[in-house]
Residue frames as a rotation matrix with the C-alpha (Angstrom) as fourth column:
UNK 1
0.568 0.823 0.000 0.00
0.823 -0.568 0.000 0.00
0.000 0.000 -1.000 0.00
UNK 2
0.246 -0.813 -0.528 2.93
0.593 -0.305 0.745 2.32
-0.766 -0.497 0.407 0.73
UNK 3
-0.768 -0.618 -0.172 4.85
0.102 -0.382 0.918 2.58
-0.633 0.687 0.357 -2.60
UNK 4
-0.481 0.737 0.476 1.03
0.864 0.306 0.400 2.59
0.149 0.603 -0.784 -4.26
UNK 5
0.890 0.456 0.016 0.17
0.442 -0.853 -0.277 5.85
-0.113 0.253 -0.961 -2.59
UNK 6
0.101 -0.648 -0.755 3.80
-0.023 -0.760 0.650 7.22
-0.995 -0.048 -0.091 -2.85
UNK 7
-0.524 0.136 0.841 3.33
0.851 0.112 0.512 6.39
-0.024 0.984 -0.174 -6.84
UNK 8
0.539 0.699 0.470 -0.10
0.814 -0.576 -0.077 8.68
0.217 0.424 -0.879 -6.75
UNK 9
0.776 0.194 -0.601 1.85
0.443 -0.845 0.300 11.43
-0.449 -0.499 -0.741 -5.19
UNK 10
-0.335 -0.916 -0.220 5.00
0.213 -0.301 0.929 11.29
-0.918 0.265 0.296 -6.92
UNK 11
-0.368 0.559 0.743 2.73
0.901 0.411 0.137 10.75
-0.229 0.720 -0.655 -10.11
UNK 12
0.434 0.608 0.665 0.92
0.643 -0.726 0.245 14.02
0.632 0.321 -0.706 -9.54
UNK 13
0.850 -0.402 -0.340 3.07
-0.293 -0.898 0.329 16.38
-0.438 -0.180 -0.881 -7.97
UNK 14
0.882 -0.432 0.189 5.89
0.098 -0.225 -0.970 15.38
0.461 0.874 -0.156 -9.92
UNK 15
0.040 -0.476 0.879 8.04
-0.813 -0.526 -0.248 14.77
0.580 -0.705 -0.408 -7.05
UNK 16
-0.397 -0.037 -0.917 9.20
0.465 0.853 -0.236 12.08
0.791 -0.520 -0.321 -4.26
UNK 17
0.146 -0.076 0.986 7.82
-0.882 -0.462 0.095 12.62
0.449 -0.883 -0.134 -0.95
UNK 18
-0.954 -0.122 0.275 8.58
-0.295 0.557 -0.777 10.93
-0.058 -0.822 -0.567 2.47
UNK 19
-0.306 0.757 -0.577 5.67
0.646 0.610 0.458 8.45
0.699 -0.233 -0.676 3.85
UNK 20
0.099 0.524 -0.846 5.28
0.966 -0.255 -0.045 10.94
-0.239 -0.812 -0.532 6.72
UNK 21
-0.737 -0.642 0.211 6.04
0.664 -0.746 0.050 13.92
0.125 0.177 0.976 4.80
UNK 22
-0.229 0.669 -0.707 3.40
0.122 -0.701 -0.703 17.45
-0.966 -0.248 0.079 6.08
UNK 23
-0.468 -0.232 0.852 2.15
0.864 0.081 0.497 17.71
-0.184 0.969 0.163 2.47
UNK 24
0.298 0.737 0.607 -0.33
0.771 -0.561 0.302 20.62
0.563 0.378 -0.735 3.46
UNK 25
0.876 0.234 -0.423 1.08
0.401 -0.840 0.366 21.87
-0.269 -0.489 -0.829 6.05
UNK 26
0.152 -0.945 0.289 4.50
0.491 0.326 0.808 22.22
-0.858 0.018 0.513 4.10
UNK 27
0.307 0.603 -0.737 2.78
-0.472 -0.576 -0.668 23.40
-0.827 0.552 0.108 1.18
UNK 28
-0.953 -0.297 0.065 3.75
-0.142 0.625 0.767 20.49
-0.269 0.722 -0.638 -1.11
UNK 29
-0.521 0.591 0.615 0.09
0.851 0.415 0.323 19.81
-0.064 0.692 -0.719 -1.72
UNK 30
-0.959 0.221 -0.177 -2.33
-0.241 -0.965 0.101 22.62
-0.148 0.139 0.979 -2.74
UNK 31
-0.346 0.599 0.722 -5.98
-0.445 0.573 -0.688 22.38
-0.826 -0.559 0.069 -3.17
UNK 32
0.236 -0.036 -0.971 -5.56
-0.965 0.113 -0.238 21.46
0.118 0.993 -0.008 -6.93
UNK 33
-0.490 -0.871 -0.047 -3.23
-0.708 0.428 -0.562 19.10
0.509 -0.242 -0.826 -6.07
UNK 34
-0.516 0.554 0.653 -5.62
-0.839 -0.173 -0.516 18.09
-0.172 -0.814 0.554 -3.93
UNK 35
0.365 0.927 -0.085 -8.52
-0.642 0.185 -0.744 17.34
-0.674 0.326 0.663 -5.80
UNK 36
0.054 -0.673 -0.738 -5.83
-0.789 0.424 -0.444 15.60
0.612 0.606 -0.508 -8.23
UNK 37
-0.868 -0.491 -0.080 -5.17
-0.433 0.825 -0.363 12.91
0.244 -0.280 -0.928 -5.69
UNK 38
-0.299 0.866 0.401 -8.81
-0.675 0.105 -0.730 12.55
-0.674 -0.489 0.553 -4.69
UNK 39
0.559 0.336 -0.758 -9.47
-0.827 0.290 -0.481 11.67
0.058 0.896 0.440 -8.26
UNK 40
-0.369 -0.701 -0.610 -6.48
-0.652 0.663 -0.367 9.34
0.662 0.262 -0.702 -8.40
UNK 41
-0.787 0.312 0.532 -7.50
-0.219 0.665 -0.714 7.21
-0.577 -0.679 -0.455 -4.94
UNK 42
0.007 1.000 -0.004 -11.05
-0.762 0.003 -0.648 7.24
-0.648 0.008 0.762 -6.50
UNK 43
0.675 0.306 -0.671 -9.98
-0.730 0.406 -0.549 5.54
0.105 0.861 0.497 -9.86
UNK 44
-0.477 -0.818 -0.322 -7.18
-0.511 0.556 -0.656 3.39
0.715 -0.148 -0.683 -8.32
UNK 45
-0.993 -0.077 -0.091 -9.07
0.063 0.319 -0.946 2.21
0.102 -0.945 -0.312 -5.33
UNK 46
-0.443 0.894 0.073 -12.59
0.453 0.152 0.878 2.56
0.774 0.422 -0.472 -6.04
UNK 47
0.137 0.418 -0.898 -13.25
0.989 -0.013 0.145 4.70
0.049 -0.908 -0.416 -2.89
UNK 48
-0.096 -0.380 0.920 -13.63
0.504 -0.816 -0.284 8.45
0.859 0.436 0.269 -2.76
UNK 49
-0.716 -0.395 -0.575 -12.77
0.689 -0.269 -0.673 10.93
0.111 -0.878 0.465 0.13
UNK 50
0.510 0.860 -0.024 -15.70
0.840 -0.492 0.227 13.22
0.183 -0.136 -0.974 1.38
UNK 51
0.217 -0.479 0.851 -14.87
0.208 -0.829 -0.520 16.53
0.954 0.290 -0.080 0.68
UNK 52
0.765 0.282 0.579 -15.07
-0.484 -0.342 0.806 17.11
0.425 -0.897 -0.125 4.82
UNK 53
0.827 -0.548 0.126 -12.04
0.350 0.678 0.647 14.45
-0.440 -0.491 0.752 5.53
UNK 54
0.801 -0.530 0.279 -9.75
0.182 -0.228 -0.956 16.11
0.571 0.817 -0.086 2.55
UNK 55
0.488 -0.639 0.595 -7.45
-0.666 -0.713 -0.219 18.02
0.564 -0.289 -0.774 4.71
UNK 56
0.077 -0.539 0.839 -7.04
-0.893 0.337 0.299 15.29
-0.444 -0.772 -0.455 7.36
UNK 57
0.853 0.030 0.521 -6.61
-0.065 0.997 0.050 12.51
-0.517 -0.077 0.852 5.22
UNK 58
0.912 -0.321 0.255 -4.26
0.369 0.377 -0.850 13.79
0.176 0.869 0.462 3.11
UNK 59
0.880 -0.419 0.224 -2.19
-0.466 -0.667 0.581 15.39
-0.094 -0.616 -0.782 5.81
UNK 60
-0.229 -0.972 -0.052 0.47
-0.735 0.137 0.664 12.76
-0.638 0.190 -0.746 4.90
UNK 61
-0.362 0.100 -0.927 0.92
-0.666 0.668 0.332 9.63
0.652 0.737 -0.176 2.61
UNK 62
-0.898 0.068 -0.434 0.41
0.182 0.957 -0.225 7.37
0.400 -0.281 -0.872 5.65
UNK 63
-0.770 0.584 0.256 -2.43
-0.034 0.362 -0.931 8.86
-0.637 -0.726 -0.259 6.55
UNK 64
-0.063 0.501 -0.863 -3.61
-0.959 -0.270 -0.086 8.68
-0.276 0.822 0.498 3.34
UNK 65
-0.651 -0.369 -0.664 -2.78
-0.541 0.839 0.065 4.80
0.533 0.401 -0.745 3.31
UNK 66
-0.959 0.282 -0.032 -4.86
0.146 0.397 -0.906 4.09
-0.243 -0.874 -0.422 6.50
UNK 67
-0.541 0.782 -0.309 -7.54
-0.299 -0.522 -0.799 5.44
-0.786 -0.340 0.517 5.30
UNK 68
-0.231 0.223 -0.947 -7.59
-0.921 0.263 0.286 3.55
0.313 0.939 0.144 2.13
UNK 69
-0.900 -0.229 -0.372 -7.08
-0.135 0.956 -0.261 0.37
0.415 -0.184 -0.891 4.07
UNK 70
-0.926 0.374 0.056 -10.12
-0.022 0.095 -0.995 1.23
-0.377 -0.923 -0.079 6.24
UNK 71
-0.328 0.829 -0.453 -12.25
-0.510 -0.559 -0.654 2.37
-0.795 0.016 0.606 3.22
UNK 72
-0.474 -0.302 -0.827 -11.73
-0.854 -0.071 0.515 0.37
-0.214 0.951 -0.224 0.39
């Protein structure tokens, strides 16, 4: 699950990040960006993030990974 969401992120931001890397509060992700990875979980994973969870799920890759694992 890891190297599957560090793909979507490196994928769309064009860039490596760390598994724990701040992506919002760092300003690596934006809310383009954003909406870019939403889309990407959605069609990779069949499972889409309520617009109300955005911020805190995507606060890092891992907690973007948990949260597939829990939703998918």
């Amino acid at each position: 699950m890891e190297q599957k969401v560090l793909a979507i992120f490196e994928n769309v931001l064009s860039r490596k990040v760390a598994f724990n890397d701040e992506l919002i509060e760092s300003y690596i992700l934006d809310s383009i960006t954003a909406v870019d990875i939403v889309l990407e979980v959605q069609a990779e994973f069949g499972c889409a993030i309520p617009p109300t969870d955005v911020a805190s799920v995507l606060k890092t890759p891992a907690t973007l990974a948990a949260w597939i694992e829990e939703n998918a």
